[in-house]
C-alpha positions as CSV (number, residue, x, y, z in Angstrom):
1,X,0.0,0.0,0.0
2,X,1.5,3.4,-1.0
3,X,2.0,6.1,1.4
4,X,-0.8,8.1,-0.2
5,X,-3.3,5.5,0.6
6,X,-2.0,5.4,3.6
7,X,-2.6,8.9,4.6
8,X,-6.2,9.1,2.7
9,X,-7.0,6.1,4.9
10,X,-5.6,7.9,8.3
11,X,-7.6,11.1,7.5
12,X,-10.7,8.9,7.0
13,X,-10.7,7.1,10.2
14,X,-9.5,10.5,12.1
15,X,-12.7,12.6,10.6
16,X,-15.0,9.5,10.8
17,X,-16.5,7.6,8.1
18,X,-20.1,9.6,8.7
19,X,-18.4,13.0,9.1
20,X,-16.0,12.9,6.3
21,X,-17.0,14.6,2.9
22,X,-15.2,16.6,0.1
23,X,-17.4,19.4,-1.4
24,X,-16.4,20.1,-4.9
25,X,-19.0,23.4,-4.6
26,X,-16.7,25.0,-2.1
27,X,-14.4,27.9,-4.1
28,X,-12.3,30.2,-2.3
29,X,-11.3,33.5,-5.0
30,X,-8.4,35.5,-4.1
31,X,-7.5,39.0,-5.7
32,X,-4.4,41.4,-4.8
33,X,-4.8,44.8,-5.4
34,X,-1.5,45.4,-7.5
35,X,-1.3,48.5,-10.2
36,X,0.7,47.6,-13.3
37,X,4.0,49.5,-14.2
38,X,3.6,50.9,-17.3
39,X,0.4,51.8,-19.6
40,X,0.0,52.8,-22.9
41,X,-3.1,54.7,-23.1
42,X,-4.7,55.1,-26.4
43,X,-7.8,57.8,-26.9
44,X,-9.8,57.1,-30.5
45,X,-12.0,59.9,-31.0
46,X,-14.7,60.3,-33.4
47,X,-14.0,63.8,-35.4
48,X,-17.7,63.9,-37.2
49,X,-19.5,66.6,-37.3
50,X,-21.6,66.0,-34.4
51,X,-19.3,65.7,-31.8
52,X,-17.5,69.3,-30.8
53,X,-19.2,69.7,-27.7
54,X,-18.2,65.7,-26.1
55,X,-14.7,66.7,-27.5
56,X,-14.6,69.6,-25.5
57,X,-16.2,67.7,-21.7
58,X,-13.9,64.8,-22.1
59,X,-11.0,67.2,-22.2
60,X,-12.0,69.6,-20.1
61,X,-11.9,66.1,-17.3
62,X,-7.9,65.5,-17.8
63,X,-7.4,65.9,-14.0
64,X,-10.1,63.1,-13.5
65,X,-8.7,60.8,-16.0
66,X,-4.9,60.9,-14.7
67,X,-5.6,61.1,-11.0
68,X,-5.2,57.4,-10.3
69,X,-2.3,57.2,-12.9
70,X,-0.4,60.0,-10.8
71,X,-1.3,58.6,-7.4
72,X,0.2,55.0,-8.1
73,X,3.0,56.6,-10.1
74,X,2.5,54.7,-13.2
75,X,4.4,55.2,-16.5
76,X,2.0,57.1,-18.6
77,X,2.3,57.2,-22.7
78,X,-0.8,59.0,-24.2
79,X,-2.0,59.0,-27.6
80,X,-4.5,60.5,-29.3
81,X,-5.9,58.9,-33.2
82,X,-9.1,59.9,-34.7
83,X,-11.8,57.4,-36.2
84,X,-11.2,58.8,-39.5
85,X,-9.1,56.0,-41.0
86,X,-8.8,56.7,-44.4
87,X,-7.4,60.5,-44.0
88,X,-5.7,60.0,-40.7
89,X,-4.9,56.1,-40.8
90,X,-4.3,56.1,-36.9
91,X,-1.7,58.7,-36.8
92,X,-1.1,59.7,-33.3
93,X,-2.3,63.9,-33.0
94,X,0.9,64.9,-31.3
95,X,3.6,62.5,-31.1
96,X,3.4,60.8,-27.3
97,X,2.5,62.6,-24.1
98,X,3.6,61.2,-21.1
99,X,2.4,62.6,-17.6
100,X,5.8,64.3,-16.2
101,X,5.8,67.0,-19.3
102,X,5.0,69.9,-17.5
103,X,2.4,71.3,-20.7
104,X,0.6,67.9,-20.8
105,X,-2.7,69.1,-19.7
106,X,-3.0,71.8,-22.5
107,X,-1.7,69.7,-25.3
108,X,-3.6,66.7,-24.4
109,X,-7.1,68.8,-24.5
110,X,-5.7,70.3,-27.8
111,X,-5.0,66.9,-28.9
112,X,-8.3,66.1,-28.1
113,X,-9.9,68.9,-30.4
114,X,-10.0,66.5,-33.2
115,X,-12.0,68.8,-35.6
116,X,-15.4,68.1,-36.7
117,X,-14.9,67.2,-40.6
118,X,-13.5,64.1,-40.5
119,X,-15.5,61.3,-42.2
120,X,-19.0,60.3,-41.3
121,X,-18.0,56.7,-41.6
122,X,-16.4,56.1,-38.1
123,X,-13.6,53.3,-37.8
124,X,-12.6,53.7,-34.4
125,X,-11.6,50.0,-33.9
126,X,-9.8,49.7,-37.4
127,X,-8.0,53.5,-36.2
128,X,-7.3,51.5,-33.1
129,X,-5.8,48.9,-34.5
130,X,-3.8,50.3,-37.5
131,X,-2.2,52.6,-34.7
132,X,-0.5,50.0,-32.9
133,X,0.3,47.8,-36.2
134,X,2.6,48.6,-39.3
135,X,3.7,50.3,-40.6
136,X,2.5,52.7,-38.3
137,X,3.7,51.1,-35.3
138,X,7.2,51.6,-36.4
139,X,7.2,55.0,-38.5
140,X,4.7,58.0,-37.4
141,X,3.7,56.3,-33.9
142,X,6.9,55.3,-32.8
143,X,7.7,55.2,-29.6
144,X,4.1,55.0,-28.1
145,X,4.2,51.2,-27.9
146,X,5.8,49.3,-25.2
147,X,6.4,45.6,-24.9
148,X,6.0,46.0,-21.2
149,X,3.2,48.2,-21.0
150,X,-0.5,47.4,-20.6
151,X,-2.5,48.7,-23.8
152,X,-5.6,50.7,-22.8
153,X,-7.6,51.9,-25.2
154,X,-11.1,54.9,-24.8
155,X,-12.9,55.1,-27.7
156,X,-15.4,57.9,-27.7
157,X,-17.4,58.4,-30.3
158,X,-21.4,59.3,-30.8
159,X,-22.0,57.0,-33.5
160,X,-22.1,53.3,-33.8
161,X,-18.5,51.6,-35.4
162,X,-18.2,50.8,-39.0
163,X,-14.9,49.4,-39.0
164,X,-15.0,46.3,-41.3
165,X,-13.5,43.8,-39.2
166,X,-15.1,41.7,-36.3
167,X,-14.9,43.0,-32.9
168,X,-13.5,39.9,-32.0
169,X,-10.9,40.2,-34.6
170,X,-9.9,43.6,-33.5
171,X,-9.6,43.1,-29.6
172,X,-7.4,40.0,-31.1
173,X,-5.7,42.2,-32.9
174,X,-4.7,44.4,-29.9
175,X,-4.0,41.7,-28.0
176,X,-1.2,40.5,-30.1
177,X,0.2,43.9,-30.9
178,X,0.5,44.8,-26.8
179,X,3.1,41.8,-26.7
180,X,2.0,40.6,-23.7
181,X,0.0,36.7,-23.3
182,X,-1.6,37.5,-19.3
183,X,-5.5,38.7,-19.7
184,X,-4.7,42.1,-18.1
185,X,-2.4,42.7,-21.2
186,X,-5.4,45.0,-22.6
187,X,-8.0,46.9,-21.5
188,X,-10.2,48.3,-24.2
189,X,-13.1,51.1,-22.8
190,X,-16.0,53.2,-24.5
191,X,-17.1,56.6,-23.7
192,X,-20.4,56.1,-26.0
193,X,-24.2,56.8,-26.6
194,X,-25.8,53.8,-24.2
195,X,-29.8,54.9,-24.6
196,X,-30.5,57.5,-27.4
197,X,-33.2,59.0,-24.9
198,X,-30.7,60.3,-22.3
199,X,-28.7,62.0,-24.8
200,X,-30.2,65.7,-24.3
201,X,-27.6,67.8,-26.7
202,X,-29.7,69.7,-28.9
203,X,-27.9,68.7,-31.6
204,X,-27.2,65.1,-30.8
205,X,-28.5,63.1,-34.0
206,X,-26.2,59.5,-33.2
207,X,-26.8,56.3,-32.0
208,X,-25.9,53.8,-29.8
209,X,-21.5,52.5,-29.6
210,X,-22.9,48.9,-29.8
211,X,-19.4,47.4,-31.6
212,X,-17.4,49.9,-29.1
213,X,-19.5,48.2,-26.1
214,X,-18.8,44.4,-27.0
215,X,-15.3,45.5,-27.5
216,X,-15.4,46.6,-24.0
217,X,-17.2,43.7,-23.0
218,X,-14.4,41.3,-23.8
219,X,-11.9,42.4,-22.1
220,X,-13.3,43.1,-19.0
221,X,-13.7,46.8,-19.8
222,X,-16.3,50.2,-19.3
223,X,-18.9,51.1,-20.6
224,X,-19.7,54.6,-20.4
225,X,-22.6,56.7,-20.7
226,X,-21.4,59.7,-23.2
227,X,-24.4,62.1,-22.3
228,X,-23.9,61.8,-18.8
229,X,-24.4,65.4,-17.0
230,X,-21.3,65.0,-15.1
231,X,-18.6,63.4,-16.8
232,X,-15.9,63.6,-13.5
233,X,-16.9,60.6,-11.7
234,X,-16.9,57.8,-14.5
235,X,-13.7,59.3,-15.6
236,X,-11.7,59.0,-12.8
237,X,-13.3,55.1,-12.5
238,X,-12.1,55.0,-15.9
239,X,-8.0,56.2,-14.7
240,X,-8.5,53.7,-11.7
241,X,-9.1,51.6,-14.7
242,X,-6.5,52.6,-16.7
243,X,-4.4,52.1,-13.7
244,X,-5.2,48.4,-13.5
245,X,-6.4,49.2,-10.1
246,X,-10.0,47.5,-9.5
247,X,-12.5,48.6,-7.4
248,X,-14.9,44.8,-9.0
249,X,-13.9,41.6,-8.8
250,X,-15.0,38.6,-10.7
251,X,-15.7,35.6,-9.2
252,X,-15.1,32.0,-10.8
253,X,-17.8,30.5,-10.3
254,X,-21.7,31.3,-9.7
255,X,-21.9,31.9,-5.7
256,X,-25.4,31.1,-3.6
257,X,-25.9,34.6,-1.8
258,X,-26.1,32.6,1.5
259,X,-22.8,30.9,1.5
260,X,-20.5,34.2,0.4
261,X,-18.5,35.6,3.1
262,X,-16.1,38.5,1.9
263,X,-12.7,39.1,3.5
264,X,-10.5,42.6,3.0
265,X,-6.9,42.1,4.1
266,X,-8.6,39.3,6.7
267,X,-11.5,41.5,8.2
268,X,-15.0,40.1,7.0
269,X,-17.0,42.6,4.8
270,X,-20.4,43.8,5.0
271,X,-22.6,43.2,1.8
272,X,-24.3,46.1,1.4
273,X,-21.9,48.6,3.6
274,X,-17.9,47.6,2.3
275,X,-19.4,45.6,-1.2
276,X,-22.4,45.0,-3.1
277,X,-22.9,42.1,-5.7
278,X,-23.2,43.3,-9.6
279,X,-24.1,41.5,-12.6
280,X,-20.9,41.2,-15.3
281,X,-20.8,40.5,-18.7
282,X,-17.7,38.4,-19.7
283,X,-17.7,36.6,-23.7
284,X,-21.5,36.3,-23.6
285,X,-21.9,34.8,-20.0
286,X,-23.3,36.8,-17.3
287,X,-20.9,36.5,-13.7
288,X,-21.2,37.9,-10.3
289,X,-18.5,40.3,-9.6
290,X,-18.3,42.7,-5.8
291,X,-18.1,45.9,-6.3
292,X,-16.3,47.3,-3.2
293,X,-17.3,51.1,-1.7
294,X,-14.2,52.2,-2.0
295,X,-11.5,51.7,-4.7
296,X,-9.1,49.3,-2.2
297,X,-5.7,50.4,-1.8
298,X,-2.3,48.9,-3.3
299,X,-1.4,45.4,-1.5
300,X,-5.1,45.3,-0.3
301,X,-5.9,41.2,-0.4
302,X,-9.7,40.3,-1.1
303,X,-11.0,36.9,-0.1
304,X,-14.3,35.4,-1.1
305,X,-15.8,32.3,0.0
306,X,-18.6,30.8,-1.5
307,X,-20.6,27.4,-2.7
308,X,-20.9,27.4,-6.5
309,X,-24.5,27.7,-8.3
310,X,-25.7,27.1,-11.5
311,X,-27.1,30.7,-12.0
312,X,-27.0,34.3,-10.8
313,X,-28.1,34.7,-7.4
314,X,-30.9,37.7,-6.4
315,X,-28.8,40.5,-5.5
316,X,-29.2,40.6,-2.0
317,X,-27.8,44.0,-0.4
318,X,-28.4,47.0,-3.2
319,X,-26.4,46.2,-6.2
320,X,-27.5,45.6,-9.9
């Protein structure tokens, strides 16, 4: 008899052949809160004519959207393409901007003036993806990419994509061009028209960044509301974000509400007061993620215990 058997056969007489049981619904997730070193932050924005006044609030909002980059001193490149592909053909607006120039505020919100006559045919995931490949990559945008870096990418636009390519193709594509094989490698974002009726500009005449939002979708990304009032607060999520810092967490599995117990850095968390549950869409499947209150800090460990379901659970304390 082999010493494994041996043991297996210890344990089983110590618990008691009645008391014994392995439960394969049992899943413990763990998450460190760990910001990545460098980013490469792309912004593809749609230069039609409808969009001068979204041009002008998104870069009116730079403070928000490097606050978290600054805080967790993170390696910054910024670029800026436009969604007009075949005049532009993802040329970055003004070289790279990295957050220690002491002008970057100014010439990213110039940067961000796109115009307003590019073509009504908006690319923004073909701009996004010819900036970051050749010949491009190597000539005009030189420079911006890093091997190391995570790629983020914010495409904000008031029109629907017409790039020809699959999303699926695209986000694929940016995969491969950020160098990197770990899921965090890219984070792709959109700052797009979510319900036509809450866009109140008078001269608002889009529609709704479907393509953009899948795009998001798969790799974990946001979905933003363009035509919200105050742009401040999902911006600065959106450098948290950027940051790779997470304020949600995915769990593997399916949980039943009334076996999940939450730890932060070993102290057990309040549903409804430190995290609330939230419905997340990942490649078509719908997951349970916690939201925490508060964006955790760096080196914060978060510990969820759980038995495994076979669907969503009610959302028991608040969230959606």
């Amino acid at each position: 008899m082999s010493r494994f058997v041996h043991l297996l056969f210890a344990t089983a007489l110590l618990a008691g052949c009645n008391e014994y049981r392995f439960d394969p619904t049992a899943h413990a997730d763990t998450w460190v809160q760990r910001p990545d070193y460098a980013v490469d932050w792309l912004f593809v924005v749609d230069n039609s004519c409808s969009m001068a006044p979204h041009q002008q609030r998104v870069g009116q909002h730079f403070d928000a959207l490097s606050s978290a980059l600054i805080d967790a001193d993170i390696d910054v490149h910024i670029g800026v393409v436009t969604t007009d592909v075949p005049n532009d053909r993802g040329v970055l607006r003004d070289a790279v901007l990295t957050l220690d120039q002491v002008d970057v505020g100014p010439r990213f919100r110039n940067a961000l003036q796109v115009g307003t006559t590019g073509s009504g045919f908006e690319m923004g995931l073909e701009a996004s993806l010819t900036a970051v490949t050749e010949p491009a990559r190597s000539k005009a945008n030189a420079g911006f990419l890093r091997e190391d870096a995570r790629l983020v990418v914010l495409y904000v636009s008031d029109e629907e994509d017409t790039s020809p390519r699959p999303v699926a193709d695209v986000v694929r594509g940016l995969r491969e061009s950020a160098g990197r094989t770990d899921r965090r490698a890219v984070s792709v974002n959109a700052l797009v028209v979510t319900d036509r009726a809450t866009c109140t500009f008078p001269e608002f005449e889009g529609s709704v960044g479907t393509r953009y939002a899948a795009a998001a979708e798969l790799t974990g990304g946001l979905v933003l509301d363009l035509c919200t009032p105050d742009l401040s607060t999902p911006l600065a999520r959106l450098s948290t974000e950027a940051a790779g810092l997470r304020d949600t967490f995915v769990l593997t599995q399916l949980p039943t509400s009334d076996t999940l117990t939450v730890e932060i850095d070993g102290q057990e968390a309040t549903c409804g007061e430190q995290f609330e549950l939230v419905e997340v869409q990942r490649n078509g499947q719908t997951r349970v993620g916690l939201r925490l209150a508060t964006t955790p800090p760096v080196g914060t460990e978060i510990v969820a215990r759980y038995h495994a379901g076979s669907s969503p659970p009610e959302v028991p304390c608040g969230g959606s």
